[in-house]
C-alpha positions in Angstrom: 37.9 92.1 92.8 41.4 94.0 92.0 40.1 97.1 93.8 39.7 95.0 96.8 35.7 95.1 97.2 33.8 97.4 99.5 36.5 96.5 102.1 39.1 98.0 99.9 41.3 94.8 100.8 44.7 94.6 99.5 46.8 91.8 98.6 49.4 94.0 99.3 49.9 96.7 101.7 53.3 99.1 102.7 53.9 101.0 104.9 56.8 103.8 104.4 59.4 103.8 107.0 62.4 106.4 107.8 65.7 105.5 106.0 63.8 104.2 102.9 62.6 100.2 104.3 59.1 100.1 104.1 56.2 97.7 106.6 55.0 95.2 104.8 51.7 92.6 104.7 51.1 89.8 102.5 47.8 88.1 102.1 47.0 84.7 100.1 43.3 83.2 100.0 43.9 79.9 101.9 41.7 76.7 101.7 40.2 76.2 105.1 40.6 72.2 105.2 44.4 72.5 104.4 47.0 71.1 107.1 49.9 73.1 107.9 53.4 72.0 108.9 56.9 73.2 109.8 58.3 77.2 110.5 61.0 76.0 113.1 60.3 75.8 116.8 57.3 77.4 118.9 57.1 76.0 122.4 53.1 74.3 121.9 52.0 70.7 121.8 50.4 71.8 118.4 51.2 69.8 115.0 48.4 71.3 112.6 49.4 74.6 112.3 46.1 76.1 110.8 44.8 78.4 112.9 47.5 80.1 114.7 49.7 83.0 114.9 53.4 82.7 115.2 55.8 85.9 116.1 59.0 86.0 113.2 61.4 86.0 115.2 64.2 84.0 117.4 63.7 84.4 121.1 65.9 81.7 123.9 63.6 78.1 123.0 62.1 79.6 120.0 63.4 79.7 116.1 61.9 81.3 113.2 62.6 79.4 110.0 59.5 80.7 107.8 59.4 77.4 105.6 55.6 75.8 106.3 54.3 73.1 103.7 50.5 72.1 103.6 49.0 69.3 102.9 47.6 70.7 99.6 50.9 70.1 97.7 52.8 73.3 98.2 55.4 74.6 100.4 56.0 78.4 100.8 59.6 80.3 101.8 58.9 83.4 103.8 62.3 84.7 102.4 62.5 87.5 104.6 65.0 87.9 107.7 62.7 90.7 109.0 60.9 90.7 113.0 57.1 89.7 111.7 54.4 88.0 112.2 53.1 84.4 110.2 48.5 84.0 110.7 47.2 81.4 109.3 43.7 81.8 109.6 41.0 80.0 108.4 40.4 81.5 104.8 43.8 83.4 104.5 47.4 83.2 105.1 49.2 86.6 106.5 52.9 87.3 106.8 54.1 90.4 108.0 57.5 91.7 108.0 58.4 94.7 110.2 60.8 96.4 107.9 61.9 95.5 104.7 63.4 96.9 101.2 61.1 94.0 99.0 58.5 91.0 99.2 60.3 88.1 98.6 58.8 84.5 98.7 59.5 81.2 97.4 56.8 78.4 96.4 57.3 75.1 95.4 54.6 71.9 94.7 54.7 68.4 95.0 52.9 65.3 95.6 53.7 64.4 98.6 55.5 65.9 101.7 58.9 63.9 100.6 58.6 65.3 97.2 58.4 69.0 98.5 61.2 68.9 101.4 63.7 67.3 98.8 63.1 70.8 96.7 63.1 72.8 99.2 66.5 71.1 100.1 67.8 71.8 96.7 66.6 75.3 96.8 68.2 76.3 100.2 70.7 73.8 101.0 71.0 70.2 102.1 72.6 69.1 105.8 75.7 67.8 105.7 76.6 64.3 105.9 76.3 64.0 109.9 79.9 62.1 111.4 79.7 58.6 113.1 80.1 60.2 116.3 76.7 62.2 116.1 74.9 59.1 116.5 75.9 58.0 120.3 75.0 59.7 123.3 76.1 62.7 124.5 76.8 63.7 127.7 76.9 67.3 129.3 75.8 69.3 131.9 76.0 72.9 133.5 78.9 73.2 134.1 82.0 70.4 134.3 84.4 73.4 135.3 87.6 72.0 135.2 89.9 69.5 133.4 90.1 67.1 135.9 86.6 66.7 136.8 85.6 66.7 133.2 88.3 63.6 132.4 87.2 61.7 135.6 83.5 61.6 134.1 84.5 60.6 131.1 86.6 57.7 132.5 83.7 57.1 135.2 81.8 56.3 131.8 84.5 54.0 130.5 84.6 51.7 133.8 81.2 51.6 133.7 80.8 50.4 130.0 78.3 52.9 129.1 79.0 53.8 125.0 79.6 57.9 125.3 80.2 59.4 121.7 81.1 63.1 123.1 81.0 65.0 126.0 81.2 69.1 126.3 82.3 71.7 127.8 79.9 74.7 128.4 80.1 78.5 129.0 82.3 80.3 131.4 85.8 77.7 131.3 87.0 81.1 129.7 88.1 83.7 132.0 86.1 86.6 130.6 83.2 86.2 127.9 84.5 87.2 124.5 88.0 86.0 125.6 87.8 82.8 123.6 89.6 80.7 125.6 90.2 78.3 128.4 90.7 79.8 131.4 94.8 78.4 132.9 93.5 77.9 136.4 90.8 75.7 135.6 91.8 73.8 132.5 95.7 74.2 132.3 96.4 71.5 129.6 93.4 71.5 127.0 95.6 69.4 124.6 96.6 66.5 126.9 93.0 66.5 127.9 91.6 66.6 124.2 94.4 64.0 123.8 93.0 61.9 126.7 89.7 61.6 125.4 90.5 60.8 121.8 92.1 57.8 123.2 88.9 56.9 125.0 87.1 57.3 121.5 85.4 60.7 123.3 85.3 63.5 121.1 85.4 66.9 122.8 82.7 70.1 122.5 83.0 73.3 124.1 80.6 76.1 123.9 81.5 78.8 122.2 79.4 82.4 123.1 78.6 86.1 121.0 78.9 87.7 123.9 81.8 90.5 124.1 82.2 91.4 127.7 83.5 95.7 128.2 86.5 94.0 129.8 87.4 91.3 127.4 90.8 91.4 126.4 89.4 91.2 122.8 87.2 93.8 123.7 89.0 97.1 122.6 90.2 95.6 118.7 86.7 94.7 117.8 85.0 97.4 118.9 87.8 99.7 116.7 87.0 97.5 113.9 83.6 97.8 113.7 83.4 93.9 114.7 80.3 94.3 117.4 76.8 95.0 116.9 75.5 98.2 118.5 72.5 100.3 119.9 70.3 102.9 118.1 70.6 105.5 121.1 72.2 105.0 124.6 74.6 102.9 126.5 76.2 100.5 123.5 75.6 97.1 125.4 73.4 94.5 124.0 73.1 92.1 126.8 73.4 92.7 130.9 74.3 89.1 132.0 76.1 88.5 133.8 78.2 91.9 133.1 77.9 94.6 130.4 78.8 92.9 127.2 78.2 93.2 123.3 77.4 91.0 120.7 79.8 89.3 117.8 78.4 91.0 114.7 77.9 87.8 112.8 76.4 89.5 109.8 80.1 91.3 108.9 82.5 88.9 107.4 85.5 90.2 109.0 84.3 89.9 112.3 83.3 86.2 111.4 87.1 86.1 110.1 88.3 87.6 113.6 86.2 85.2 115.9 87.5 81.9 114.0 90.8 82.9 114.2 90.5 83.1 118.0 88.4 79.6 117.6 91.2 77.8 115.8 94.1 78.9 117.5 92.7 78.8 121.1 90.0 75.6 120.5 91.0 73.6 117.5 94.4 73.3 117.4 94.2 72.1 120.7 92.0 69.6 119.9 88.7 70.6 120.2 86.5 68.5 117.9 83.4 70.8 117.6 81.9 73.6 118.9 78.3 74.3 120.5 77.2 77.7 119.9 74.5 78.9 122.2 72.8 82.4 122.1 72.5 82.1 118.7 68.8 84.4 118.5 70.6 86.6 120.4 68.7 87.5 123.0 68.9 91.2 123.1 68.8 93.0 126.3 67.0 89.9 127.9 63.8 91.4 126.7 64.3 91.2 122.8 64.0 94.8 121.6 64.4 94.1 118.2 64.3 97.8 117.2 67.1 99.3 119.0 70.1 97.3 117.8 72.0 97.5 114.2 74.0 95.0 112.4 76.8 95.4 109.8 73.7 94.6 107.3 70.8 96.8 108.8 68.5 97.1 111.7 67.6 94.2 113.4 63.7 94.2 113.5 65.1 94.1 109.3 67.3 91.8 109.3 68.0 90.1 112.4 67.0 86.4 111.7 69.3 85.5 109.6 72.1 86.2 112.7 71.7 82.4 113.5 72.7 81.3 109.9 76.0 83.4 109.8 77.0 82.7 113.2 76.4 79.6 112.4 78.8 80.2 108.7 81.7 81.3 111.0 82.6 77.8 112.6 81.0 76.0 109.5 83.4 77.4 106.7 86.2 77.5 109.2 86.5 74.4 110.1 85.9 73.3 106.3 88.8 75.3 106.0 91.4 73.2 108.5 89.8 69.7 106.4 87.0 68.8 108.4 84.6 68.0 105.5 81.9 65.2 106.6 83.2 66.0 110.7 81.3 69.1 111.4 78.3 69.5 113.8 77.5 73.2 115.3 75.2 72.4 118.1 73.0 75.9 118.2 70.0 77.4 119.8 68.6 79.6 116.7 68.9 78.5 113.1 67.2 80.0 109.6 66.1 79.3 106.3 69.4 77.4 104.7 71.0 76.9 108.3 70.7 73.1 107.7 74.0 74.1 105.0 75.9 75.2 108.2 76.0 72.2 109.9 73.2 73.2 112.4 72.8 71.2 115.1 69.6 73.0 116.7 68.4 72.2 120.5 65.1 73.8 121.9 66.6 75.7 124.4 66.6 76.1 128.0 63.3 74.6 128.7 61.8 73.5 131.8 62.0 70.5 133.3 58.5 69.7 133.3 56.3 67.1 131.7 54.4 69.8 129.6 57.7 71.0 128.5 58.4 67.1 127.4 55.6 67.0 125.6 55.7 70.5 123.6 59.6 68.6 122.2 57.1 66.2 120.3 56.0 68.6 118.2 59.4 70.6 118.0 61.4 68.3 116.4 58.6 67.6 114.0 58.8 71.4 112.6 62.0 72.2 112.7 62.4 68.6 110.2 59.6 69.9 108.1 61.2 73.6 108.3 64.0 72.0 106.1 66.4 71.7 109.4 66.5 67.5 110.0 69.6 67.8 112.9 67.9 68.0 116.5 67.9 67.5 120.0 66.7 68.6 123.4 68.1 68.7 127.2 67.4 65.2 128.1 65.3 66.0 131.0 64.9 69.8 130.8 67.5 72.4 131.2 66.0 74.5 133.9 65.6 72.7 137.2 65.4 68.9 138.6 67.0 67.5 141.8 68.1 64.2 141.1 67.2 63.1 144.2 63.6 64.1 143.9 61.5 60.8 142.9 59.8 62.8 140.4 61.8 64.5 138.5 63.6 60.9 138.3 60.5 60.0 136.1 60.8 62.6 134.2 64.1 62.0 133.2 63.9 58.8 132.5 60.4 59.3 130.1 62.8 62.1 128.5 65.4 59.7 128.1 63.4 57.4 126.4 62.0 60.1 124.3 65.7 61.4 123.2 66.5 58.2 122.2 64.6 58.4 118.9 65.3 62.1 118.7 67.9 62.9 115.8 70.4 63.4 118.7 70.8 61.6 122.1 72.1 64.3 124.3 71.7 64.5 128.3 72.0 68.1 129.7 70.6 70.6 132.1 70.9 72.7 135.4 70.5 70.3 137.9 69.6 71.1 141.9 70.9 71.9 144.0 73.8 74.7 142.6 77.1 74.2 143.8 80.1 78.1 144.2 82.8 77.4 142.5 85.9 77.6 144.2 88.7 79.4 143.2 90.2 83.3 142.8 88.0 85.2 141.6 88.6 86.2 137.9 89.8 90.2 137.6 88.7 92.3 134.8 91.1 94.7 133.5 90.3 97.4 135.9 90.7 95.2 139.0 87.3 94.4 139.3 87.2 90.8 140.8 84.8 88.4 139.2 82.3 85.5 140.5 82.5 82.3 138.8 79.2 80.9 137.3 77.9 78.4 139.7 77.9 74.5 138.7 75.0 72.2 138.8 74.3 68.7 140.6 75.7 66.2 139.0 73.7 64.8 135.9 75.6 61.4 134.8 73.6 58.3 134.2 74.7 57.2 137.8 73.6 60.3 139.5 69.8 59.3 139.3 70.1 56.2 141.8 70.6 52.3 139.9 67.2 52.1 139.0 67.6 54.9 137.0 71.0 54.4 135.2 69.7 50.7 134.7 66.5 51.9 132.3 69.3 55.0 130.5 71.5 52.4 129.9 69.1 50.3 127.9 68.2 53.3 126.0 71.8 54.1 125.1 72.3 50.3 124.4 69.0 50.8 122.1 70.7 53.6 120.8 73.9 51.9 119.8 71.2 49.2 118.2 69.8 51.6 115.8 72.8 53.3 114.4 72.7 51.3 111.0 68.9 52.6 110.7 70.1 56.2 112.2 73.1 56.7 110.0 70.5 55.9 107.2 68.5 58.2 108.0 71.1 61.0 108.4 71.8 60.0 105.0 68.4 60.5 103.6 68.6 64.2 105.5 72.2 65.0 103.3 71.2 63.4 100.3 67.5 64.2 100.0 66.5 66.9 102.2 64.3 64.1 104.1 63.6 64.8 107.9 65.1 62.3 110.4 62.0 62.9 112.5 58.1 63.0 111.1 54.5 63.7 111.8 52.1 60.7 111.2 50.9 62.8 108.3 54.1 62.7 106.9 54.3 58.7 105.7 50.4 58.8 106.1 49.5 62.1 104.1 45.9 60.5 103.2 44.7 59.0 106.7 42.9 61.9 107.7 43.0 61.1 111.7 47.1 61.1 111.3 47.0 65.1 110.3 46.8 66.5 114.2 48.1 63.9 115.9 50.5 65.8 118.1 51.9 63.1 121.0 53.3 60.8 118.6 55.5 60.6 115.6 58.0 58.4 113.3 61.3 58.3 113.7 62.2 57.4 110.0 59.7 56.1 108.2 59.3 52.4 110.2 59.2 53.1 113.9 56.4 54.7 116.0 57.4 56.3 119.0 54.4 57.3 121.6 56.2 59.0 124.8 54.7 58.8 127.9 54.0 62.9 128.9 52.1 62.0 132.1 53.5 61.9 135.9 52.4 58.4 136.9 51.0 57.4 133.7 51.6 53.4 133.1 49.6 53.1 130.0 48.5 55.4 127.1 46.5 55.7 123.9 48.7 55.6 120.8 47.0 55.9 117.2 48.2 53.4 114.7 48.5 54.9 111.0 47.4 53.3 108.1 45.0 51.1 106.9 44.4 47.2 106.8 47.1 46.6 104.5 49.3 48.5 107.3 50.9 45.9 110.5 51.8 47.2 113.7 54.2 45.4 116.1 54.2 46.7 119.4 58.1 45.8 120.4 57.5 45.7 124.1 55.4 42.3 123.8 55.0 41.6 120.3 51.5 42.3 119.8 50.4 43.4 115.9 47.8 45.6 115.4 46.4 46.6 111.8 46.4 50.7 110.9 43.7 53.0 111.3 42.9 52.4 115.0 43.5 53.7 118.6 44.6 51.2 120.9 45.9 51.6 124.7 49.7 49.9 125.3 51.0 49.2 128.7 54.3 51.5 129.2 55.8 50.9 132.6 58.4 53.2 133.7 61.0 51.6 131.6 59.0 50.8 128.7 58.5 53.9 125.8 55.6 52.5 123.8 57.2 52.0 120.5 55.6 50.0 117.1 57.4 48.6 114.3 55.6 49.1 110.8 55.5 45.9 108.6 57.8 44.3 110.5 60.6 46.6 110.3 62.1 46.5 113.3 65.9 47.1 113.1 66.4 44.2 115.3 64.9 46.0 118.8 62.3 43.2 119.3 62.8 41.9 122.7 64.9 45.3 123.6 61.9 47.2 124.4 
């Protein structure tokens, strides 16, 4: 009833805060049978979201992008940047915004889950046309940490014949975070190593950080310029690793203006191709206090999920600005309603490298597509941990290779065991204090797993090279359409019932089924084939053909990912499998 019942139940409710925002809680009636997709990534092997309870808000392997379609015809736009909370219980929907000024939502129908992400893509903003280079592997790991180690990888790869797209550069090559550029000891001739690697047909990546250490010789002129975020009350720091340091206010334009201008001058112009930017959420203080930290825009538990999206703006609009139209990919750990505009290039974090972790990736990338963002891509074999040597976490990698294979982007990475010091002076702040380098990883090439190993990742990269008509078509579909590179059963199958929760397989486009193998030891699994009668199977490991609408169980020896063609469509990888 409008007074709400006996229960006095509001549609409704606000709660005043100081300073004007007020608390606010939505609640819809919601049909208990629905199916409900997308809202970013949540680290759970869960596809049907009905019937859980997300937190709003970015955290270091989780992004809030509040777009969720159901399987009823609608999709719904949380257009709120506020710290919340999304329920979606059985009979009602709930958001919750912490602090806000107004309700603001979005809603848009359609017939099918294609018809609904193509609005939404109109609505907030389609990806942009994704570069030929995006489609190859990628290599990277923590850390290459100078020139010459970083060139002789990439020329290992060359006299090996493995097909390497890009390879990066991560955190700490500068001498001080918040420096914004290569540090002269380590890499004393960017350009005639950018140079180097452009002849190899290599583009170049280096990760780029928010972080504004005390010391950094940028330091002093941002902090005058109101160019750095800052704290309610207290000691204005934002983060404690590895030293005191501040964060890049993203959401001022000036300080966006500021930061390029280091970019270009110090990364660009000396070749850099593109830029990964990593502690995009950020993660405040290590323990995400959302309510002591201001932007240029407002409080944070107000506004601070959009941060991902203008960080994201700073390296999109300025390398549009230097003619890189159609060339630019910002690989980034946090993205936001309309990221996918920006270039957004999101990967799920510093994950463990465990089979669990492997298997909550599944249902990701699945999200984040149906979120609106299509780009995607994981730490081929988990960032945290794995000794190459170990048998394994050999396994693992190679079931996460196959896996990131048909992921929007092939991309090897992590923190291998065990760490190695790196040598060198120590850097010097500017009061003398001397500075530990970051430590480097073991090595995580193809060849570092033993030849077993780089035998079964280079047939995946070699099917990887296979697919790129089909991939660059998809990408295509993602710019042009809104349509996600990456899709639940439900997604081509919206009516086969048993398809709506299937949450260890997917599609990769709309005509290959990929089923990774999630289990130590496991040499065969249970895949669910789609469809009905009218639907044809063809399992490309030994050709078998199986109609839709039934389980079957598929041999998948270690260097066999279980993978079925639909209707025959299968962009010539029979006999590769």
């Amino acid at each position: 009833t409008d007074d709400g019942g006996a229960l006095r139940l509001k549609a409704r409710k606000y709660e005043p805060l100081p300073g004007g925002a007020v608390r606010t809680t939505v609640t819809f009636d919601a049909d208990p049978h629905e199916h409900l997709y997308g809202m970013g990534e949540y680290q759970q092997p869960v596809m049907d979201l009905k019937g859980t309870t997300l937190e709003l808000a970015h955290r270091n392997s989780q992004v809030s992008v509040p777009f969720v379609v159901s399987s009823k015809g609608y999709g719904f736009l949380w257009h709120n940047p506020a710290v919340g909370r999304a329920t979606f219980a059985k009979t009602g929907t709930q958001w919750q915004a912490a602090a806000c000024d107004q309700i603001d939502y979005w809603v848009t129908a359609g017939d099918s889950p294609a018809q609904i992400e193509r609005q939404y893509a109109d609505a907030t903003g389609h990806a942009p046309v994704m570069p030929e280079w995006g489609l190859g592997f990628w290599q990277c790991k923590l850390r290459y940490w100078n020139q010459e180690q970083l060139l002789e990888t990439a020329r290992e790869f060359k006299r090996r014949g493995i097909p390497i797209d890009l390879i990066v550069i991560d955190f700490f090559h500068w001498p001080l975070m918040g420096d914004f550029r290569f540090d002269a000891e380590f890499w004393p001739d960017p350009k005639a190593m950018a140079d180097e690697l452009h002849e190899m047909g290599i583009k170049l990546m280096v990760s780029v950080w928010p972080q504004i250490d005390l010391e950094s010789e940028n330091y002093d002129e941002m902090r005058a310029h109101n160019y750095l975020a800052h704290v309610t009350s207290g000691k204005d720091v934002g983060m404690w690793w590895p030293r005191d340091n501040q964060f890049l206010d993203a959401t001022n334009p000036e300080a966006r203006a500021f930061v390029w201008g280091l970019a270009k001058r110090n990364y660009t112009d000396l070749g850099v191709d593109a830029f990964w930017l990593d502690e995009a959420e950020p993660e405040w203080g290590g323990d995400y206090d959302y309510s002591h930290y201001l932007y240029h825009i407002g409080p944070v538990n107000k506004v601070g999920n959009v941060y991902p999206q203008l960080y994201n703006k700073t390296f999109y609009d300025g390398q549009l600005e230097i003619g890189r139209e159609n060339e630019i990919v910002n690989l980034t750990r946090a993205a936001w309603a309309g990221s996918q505009r920006y270039g957004s290039l999101v990967w799920s974090g510093d994950v463990h490298s465990t089979f669990d972790d492997l298997k909550a990736q599944i249902t990701c990338q699945v999200h984040m597509g149906m979120a609106g963002i299509p780009w995607f891509t994981t730490d081929m074999g988990g960032f945290a941990g794995g000794d190459p040597n170990d048998p394994d976490f050999r396994e693992l990698y190679v079931r996460w290779c196959q896996f990131s294979c048909f992921s929007p982007v092939m991309r090897n990475h992590g923190d291998r065991s065990p760490a190695t010091k790196v040598p060198g002076k120590p850097t010097f702040d500017r009061k003398g204090n001397p500075i530990d380098h970051i430590h480097t990883g073991a090595d995580n090439e193809p060849w570092s797993y033993g030849e077993d190993v780089e035998r079964i990742v280079r047939k995946y990269i070699a099917v990887r090279e296979t697919l790129r008509p089909y991939t660059r078509d998809l990408f295509a579909q993602a710019h042009a359409d809104g349509q996600p590179v990456v899709r639940g059963l439900f997604y081509e199958f919206p009516d086969d019932e048993a398809a709506a929760d299937v949450a260890d397989e997917y599609l990769f486009g709309p005509d290959l089924l990929v089923a990774p193998v999630t289990e130590l030891g496991a040499r065969s699994r249970e895949v669910y084939l789609p469809g009905d009668e009218s639907t044809t199977w063809t399992n490309l490991h030994d050709g078998a053909e199986y109609a839709g609408g039934q389980t079957v169980i598929v041999d998948a020896p270690l260097d066999v990912l279980p993978l079925f063609a639909r209707n025959g469509a299968d962009h010539a990888l029979n006999g590769m499998i």
